[in-house]
C-alpha positions in Angstrom: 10.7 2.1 9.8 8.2 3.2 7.4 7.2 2.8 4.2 4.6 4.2 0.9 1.8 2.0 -0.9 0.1 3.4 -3.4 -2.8 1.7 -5.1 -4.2 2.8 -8.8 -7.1 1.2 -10.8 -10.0 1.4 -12.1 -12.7 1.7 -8.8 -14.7 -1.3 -7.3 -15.5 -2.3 -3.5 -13.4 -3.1 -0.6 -10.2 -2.0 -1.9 -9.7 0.3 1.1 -10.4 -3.1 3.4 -8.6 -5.5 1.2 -5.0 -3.8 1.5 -5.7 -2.4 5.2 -6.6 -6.0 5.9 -3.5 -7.4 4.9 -1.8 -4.6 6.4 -3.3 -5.8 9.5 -2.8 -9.4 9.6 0.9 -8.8 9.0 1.2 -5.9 12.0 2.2 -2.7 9.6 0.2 0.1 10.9 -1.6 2.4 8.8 -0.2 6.2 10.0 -1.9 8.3 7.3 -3.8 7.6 4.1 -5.8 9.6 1.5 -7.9 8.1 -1.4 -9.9 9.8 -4.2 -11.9 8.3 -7.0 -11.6 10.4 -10.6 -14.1 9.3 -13.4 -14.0 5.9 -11.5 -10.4 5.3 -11.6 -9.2 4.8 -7.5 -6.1 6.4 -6.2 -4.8 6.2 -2.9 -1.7 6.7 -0.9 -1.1 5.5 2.2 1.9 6.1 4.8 2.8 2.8 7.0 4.5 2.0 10.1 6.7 -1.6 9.3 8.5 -1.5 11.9 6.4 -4.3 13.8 5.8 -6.3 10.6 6.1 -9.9 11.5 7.0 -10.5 7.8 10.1 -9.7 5.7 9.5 -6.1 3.5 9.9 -8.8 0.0 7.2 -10.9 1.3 4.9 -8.1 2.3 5.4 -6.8 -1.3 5.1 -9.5 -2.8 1.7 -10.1 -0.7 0.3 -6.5 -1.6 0.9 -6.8 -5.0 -0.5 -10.4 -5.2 -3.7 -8.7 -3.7 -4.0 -6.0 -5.8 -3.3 -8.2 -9.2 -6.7 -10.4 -7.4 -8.6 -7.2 -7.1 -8.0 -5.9 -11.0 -5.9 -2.7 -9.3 -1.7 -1.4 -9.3 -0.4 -2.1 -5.4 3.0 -0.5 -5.1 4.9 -1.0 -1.9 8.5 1.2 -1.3 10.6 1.9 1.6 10.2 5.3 3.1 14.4 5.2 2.4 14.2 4.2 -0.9 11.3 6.9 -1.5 13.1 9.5 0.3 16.2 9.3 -1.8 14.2 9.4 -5.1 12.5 12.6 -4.1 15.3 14.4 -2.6 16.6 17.5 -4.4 
């Protein structure tokens, strides 16, 4: 299982390590991920493996978005599913 975090805010250190970190204490594996900073606002995407998450999905939400709140940044965690159907045609 997989799932889609995106993080947008205005740019500042170790936001990169802050949500890989937690990624990693929790066993989701980071699969792909692109970042850019525009004018100093951060945007990144990142494509994550769940399926060895020792952690129910809510709580890892709930954990990512707790971090991101801490770091002054938008943490949004979704489902590969639930992304999947929302971008079908």
């Amino acid at each position: 299982m997989n799932a889609v975090i995106t993080v947008l805010g205005k740019d500042n250190v170790g936001i990169l390590a802050k949500v890989s970190n937690e990624c990693a204490n929790v066993g989701v594996n980071i699969i792909e991920v692109t970042q850019s900073v525009l004018q100093g606002m951060f945007a990144m995407i990142m494509f994550v493996d769940i399926t060895e998450c020792t952690v129910p999905f809510a709580h890892l939400v709930d954990t990512l978005t707790e971090k991101g709140e801490q770091m002054g940044v938008k943490v949004h965690v979704m489902h590969e599913d639930i992304f999947n159907a929302m971008h079908k045609i």
